[in-house]
N, C-alpha and C positions, 0 to 999 in steps of 0.2 A: 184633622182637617175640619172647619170646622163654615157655616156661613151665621154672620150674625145680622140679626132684622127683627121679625115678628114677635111682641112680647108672647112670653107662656100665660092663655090666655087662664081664669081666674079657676074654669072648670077643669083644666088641663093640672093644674096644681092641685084642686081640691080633692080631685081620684086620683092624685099617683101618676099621672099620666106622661111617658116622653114622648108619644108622638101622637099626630093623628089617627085616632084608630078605625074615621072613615075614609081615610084615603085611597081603599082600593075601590069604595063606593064614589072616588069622585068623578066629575062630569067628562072629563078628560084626563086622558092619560099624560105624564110626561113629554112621548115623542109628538103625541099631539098640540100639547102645548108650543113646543119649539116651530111647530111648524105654526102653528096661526099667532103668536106675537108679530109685529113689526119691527125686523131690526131698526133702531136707533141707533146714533154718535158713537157712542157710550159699550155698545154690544163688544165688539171686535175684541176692546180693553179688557172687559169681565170676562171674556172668554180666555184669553190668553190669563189673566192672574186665576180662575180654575185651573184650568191647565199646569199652571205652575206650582200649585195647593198640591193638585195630585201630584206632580211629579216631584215634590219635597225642597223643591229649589225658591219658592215663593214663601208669602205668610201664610200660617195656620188660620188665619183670621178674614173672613173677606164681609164686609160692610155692603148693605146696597139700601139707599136709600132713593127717595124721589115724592113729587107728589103723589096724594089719592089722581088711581086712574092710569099711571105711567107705566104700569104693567109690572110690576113688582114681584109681583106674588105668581106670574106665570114662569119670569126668570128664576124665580126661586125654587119652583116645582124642578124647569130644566136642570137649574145648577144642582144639587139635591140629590136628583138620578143618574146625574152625570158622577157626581162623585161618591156615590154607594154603589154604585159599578164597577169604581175601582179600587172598592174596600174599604174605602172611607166611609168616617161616620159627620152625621149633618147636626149640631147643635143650633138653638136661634136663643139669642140674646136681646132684650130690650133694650138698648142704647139711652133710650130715654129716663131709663133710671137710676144710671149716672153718669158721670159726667167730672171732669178734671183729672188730676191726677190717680183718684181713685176707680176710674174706670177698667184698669187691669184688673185691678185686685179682686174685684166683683166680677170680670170676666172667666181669671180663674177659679175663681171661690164656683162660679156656677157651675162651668165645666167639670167640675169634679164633683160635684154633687150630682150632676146628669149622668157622665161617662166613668165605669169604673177604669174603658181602656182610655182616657184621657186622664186619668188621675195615676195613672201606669207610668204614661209617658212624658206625665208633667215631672216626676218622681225623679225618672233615669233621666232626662234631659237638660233637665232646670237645678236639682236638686242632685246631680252627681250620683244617685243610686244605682244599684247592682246591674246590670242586665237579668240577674236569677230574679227577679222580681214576678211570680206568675201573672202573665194579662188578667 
């Protein structure tokens, strides 16, 4: 499961880094977060395709874009804790550095180079391998 948005910013790649490692020093917390955005339009929809991420019936993949300012990165924090609660893991991909046909291929090229269990289950899923395969 996976949500794609904020590029791996230049520090995050040059120490090795997959996640933020001040996030528990952030200003707010997740539930906090959901509670002071503004639902928009657009909420009700992201919520239901999370939902369906967790629940394996949707895509692995969810996109969220918008302008500077639209609240992005608060939904991202919600969606993020929403789905590592439910054992999911949250990867973020740059969209913006590619583009056309070659955008899968970079999606999973990244994915597996961040996620040993996304390189597990690209293996058995995609690639018809064993289930013996250890996470």
């Amino acid at each position: 499961m996976s949500i794609a948005t904020p590029p791996v910013r230049a520090y995050e790649k040059l120490l090795g880094l997959k996640r933020n490692p001040f996030k528990a020093l952030s200003l707010i917390s997740p539930e906090e977060a959901s509670s002071l955005f503004v639902k928009q339009e657009g909420d009700g929809l992201l919520l239901a395709m999370v939902a369906e991420t967790i629940a394996g019936s949707g895509s692995a993949f969810i996109a969220l874009t918008g302008p500077k300012g639209s609240g992005r990165t608060h939904r991202l924090m919600v969606i993020e804790d929403t789905i590592e609660k439910a054992g999911g893991e949250v990867l973020y991909f740059d969209v913006a550095m590619a583009s056309g046909p070659d955008i899968l291929d970079r999606l999973v090229k990244t994915a597996m180079s961040l996620s040993a269990g996304i390189t597990v289950k690209i293996k058995r899923g995609l690639l018809g391998y064993s289930k013996t395969i250890p996470e």
